[in-house]
C-alpha positions as CSV (number, residue, x, y, z in Angstrom):
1,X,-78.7,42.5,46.5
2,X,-80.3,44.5,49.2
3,X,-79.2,45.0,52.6
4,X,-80.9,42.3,54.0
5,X,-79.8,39.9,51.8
6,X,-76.3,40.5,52.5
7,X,-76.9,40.9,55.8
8,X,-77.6,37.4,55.9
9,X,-75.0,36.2,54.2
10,X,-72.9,36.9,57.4
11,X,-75.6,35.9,60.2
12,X,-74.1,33.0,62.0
13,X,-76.5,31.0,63.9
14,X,-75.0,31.1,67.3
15,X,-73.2,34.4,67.1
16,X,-75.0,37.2,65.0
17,X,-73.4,39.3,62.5
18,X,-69.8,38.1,62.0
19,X,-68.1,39.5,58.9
20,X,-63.9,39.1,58.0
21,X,-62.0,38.8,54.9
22,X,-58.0,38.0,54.8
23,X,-55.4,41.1,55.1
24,X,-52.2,39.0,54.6
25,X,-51.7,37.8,50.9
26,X,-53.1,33.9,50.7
27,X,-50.7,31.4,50.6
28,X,-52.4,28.2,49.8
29,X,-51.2,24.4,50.1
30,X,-53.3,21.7,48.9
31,X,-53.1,17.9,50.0
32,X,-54.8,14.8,48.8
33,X,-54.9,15.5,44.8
34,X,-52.8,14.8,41.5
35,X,-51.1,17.5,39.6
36,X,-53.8,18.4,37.5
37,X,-56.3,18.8,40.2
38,X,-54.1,20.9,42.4
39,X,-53.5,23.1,39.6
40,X,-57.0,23.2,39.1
41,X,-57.6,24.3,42.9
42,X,-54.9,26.8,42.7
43,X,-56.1,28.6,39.7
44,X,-59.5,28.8,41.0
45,X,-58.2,30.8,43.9
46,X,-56.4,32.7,41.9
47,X,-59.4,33.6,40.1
48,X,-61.1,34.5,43.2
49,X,-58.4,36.4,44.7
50,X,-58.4,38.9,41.6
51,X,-62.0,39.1,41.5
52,X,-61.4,40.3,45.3
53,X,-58.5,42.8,44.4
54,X,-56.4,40.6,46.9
55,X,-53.1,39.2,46.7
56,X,-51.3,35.6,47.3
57,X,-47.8,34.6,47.8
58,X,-45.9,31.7,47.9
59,X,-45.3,31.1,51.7
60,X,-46.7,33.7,55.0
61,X,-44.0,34.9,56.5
62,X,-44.7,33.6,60.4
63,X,-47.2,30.1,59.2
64,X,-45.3,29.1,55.9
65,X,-49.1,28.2,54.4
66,X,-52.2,30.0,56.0
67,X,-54.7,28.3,53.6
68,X,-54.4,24.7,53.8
69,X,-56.8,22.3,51.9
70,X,-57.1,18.6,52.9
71,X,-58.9,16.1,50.0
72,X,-59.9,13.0,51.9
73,X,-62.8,9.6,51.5
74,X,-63.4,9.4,55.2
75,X,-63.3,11.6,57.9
76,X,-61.3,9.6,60.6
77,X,-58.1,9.9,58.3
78,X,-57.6,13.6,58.9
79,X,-56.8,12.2,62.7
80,X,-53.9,10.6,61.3
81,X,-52.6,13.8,60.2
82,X,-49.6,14.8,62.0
83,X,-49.9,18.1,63.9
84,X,-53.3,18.4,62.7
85,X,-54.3,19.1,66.1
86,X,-52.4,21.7,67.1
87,X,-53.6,23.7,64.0
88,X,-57.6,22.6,64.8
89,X,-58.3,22.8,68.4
90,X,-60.9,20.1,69.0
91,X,-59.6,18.1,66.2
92,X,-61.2,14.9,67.4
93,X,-64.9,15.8,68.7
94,X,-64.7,17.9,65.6
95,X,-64.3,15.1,63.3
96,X,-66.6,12.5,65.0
97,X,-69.3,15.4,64.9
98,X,-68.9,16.0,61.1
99,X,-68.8,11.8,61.0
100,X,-72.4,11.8,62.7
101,X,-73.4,14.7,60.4
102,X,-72.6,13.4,57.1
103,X,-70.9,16.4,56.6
104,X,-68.6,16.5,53.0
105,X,-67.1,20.0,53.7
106,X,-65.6,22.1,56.6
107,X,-63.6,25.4,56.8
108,X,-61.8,25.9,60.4
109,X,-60.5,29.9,60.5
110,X,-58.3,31.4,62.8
111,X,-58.0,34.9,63.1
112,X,-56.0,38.4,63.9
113,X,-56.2,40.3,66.4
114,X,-57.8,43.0,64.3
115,X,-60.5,40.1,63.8
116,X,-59.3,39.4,59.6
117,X,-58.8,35.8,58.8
118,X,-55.5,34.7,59.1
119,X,-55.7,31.5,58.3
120,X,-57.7,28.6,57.4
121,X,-57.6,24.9,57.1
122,X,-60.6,23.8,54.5
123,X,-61.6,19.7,54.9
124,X,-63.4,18.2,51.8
125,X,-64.4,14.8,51.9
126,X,-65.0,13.0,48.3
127,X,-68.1,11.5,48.9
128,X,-70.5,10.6,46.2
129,X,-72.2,13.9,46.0
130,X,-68.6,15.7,45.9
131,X,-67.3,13.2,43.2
132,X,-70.4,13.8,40.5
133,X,-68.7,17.2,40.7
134,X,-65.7,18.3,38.1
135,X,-62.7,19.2,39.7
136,X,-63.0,22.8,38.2
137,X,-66.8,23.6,39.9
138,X,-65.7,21.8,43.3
139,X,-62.4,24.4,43.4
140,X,-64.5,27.4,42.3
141,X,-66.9,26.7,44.8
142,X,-63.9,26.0,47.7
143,X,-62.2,29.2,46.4
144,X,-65.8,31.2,46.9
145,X,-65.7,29.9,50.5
146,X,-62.5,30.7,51.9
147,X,-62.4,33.9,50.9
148,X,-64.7,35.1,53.0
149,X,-66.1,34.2,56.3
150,X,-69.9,33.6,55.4
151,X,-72.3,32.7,57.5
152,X,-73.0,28.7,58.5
153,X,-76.2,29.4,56.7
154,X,-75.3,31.2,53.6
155,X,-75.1,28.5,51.0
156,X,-77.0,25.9,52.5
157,X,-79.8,26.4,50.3
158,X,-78.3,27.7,47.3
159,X,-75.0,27.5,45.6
160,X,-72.4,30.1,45.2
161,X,-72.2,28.5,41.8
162,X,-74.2,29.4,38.7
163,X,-74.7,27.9,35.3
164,X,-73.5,30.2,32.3
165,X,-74.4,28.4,29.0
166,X,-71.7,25.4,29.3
167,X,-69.6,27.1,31.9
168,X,-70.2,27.5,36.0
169,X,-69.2,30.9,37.3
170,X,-69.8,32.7,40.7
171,X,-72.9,33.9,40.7
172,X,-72.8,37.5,39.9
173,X,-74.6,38.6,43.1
174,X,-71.9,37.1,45.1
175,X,-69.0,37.7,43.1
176,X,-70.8,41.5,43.9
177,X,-70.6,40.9,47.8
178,X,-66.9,40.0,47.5
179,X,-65.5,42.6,45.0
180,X,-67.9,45.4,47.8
181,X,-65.9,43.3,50.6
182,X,-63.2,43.9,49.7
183,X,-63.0,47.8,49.1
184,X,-59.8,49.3,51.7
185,X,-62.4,51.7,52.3
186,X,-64.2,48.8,54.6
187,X,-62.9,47.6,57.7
188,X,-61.5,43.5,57.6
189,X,-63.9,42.4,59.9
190,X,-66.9,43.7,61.7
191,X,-70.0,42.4,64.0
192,X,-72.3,45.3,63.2
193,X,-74.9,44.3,60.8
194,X,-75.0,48.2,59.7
195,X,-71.9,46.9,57.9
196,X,-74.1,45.3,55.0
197,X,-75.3,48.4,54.4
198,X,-72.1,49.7,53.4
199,X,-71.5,46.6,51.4
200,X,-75.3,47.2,49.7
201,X,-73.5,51.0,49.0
202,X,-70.5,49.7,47.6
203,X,-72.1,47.3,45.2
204,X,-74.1,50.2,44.3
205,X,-71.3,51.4,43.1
């Protein structure tokens, strides 16, 4: 990928460059699915995680979970959620926003001080688009989302998702960006777009 490319990957619409990955170990809870789903989820994170050279762990030591993932049909439910709201400010013009929008997904991060992502509450709502999907793509796709803050705009277009004779992997250009994100030689988070060019060198390498 070149520079540019990358560069856009963390171009936010209203706020410029904005790059962060995680520097606590992921602890992830997921609601809203059967056993075989949720062990689906789970092992797609995993599989993200090590491709990252990051860790998880059962519980965070101050938040219990720091990745929370909510399966839902309609949007209004998550209001019945108790204490949703105190972990997603804005919980209700938020949800009647993504109503109007049509919206399926949404990923709500919270963040250290240093700017890493501490935490984050992913929404998916199983409408018919989501549902064509097998459980396995739509977890390899969540887990390719949350660990990373990407731009708004990165996969709007295109998925992070590619087709591999029968199987759907990460595509390899993006599986690049979070293996170069990843290097302790990079900071967690940054707002200088100069820092895709030290993601462009590490993928180099």
């Amino acid at each position: 990928m070149t520079p540019d490319a990358i560069e856009a990957l963390f171009t936010r619409s209203a706020d410029g460059y904005v790059f962060a990955r995680w520097s606590r170990p992921i602890a992830p809870v997921v609601f809203g699915v059967d056993d075989a789903t949720l062990k689906t989820v789970k092992g797609a994170i995993e599989a993200v995680v090590a491709l990252a050279g990051h860790s998880m762990a059962e519980t965070d030591p101050e938040q219990g979970a720091n990745l929370m993932i909510f399966f839902f049909r309609e949007w209004p439910e998550l209001l019945e959620v108790p204490d949703l709201d105190r972990l997603v400010s804005g919980l209700g013009p938020l949800v009647a926003q993504l109503e109007t929008e049509g919206a399926n997904q949404y990923r709500y991060f919270r963040f250290e001080q240093t700017g890493a992502i501490r935490a984050c509450v992913a929404f998916v709502r199983m409408d018919a688009e989501l549902a064509e999907l097998s459980a396995e793509v739509l977890a390899l796709g969540l887990a390719a989302q949350i660990i990373l803050l990407w731009s708004d705009r990165a996969f709007r277009d295109r998925s992070p998702l590619a087709q591999a004779g029968h199987n759907v992997i990460l595509r390899p250009d993006v599986a690049g960006v979070i293996r170069a994100a990843y290097d302790p030689v990079l900071p967690a988070a940054a707002r200088d777009a100069s820092h895709a060019l030290r993601l462009a060198a590490r993928m180099g390498v």
